[in-house]
C-alpha positions in Angstrom: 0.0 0.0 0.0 2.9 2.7 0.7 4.6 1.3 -2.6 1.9 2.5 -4.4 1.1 5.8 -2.3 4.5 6.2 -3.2 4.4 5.7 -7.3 1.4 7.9 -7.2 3.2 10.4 -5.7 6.3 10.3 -8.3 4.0 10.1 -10.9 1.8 13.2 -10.4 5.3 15.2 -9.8 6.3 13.8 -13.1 3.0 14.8 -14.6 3.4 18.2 -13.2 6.6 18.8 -14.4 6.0 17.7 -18.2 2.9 20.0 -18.0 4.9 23.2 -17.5 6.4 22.4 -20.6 3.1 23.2 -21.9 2.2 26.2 -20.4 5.4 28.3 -20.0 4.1 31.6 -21.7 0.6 31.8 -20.1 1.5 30.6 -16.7 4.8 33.0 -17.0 3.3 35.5 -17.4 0.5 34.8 -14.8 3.1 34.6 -12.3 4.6 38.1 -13.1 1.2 39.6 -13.3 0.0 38.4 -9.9 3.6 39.0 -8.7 3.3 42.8 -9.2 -0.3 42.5 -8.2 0.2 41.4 -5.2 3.4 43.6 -4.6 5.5 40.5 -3.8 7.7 41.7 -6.5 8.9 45.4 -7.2 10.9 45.9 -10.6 10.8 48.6 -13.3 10.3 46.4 -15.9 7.9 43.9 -15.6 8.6 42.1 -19.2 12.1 41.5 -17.5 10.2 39.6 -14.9 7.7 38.0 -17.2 11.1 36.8 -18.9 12.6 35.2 -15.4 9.4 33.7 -14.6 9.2 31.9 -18.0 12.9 31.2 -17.7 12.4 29.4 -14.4 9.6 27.3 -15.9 11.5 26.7 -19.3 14.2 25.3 -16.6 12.2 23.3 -14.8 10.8 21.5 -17.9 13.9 20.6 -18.6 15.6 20.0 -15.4 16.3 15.9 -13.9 15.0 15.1 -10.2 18.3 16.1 -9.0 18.4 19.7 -10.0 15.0 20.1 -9.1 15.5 18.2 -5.6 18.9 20.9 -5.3 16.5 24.2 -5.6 13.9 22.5 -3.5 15.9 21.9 -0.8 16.1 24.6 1.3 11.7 25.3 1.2 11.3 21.4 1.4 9.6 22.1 5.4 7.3 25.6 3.8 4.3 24.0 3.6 2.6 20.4 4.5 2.1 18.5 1.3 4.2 21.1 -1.1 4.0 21.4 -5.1 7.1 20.4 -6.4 6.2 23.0 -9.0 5.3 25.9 -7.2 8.5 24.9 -4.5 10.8 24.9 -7.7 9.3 28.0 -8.8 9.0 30.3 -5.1 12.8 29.1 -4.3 13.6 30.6 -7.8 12.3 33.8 -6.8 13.9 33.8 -3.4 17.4 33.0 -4.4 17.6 34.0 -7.9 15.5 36.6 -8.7 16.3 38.8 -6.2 19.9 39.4 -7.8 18.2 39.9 -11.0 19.3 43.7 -12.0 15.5 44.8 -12.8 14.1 43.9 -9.5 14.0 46.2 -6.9 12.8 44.3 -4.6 10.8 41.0 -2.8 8.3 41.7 -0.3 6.4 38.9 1.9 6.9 35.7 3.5 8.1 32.6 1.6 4.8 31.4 2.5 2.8 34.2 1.0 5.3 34.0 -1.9 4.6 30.3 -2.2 0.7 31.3 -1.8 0.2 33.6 -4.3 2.5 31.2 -6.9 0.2 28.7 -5.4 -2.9 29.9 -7.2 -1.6 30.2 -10.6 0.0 26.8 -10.6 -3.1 24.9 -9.9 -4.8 27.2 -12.1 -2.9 26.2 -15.1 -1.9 22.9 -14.3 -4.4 21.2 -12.6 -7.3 22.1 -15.6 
């Protein structure tokens, strides 16, 4: 019974990671938009960020279980029961995007990051 708890598991994460691959541009850009929206992220140019966000995605489409376990790693305890997706995606923002030279800044708790990313992950992936 845990064996196949378990193959479910690995199996929707695989799901959910081919399925970016789908939907880079209109969930990229859903993440910026809400982003600003939200005032999580402050930058001057928000197709720069539209670009990162889609970058990060185009990444993780393409990325083996050890890279993606690597960016994970330090969020892994954020949230009971976390998106591999949106976890790839919000430690992206908090260790990478921050040194980006267009944003001026991240506001808000990784877990209101991870919220708000939340949202437009399920919305585009889980249709």
């Amino acid at each position: 019974m845990i064996s196949r708890i378990e193959t479910s598991k690995e199996y929707e994460r695989r799901r959910s990671i081919h399925a970016v691959g789908e939907v880079i541009g209109a969930l990229g850009n859903a993440l910026s938009s809400k982003l600003v929206e939200n005032q999580l992220v402050e930058t001057n140019n928000t197709n720069a960020l539209r670009e990162q966000m889609e970058y990060c995605l185009e990444r993780l489409s393409k990325a083996d279980d050890f890279e993606i376990d690597y960016q994970v790693a330090p969020l892994r305890n954020l949230v009971a029961n976390p998106h591999v997706v949106t976890l790839y995606i919000t430690a992206f923002i908090i260790e990478q995007l921050i040194k980006h030279p267009e944003i001026i800044d991240i506001y808000g708790s990784d877990e209101e990051i991870y919220a708000c990313i939340h949202r437009q992950v399920v919305r585009y992936l889980m249709t």
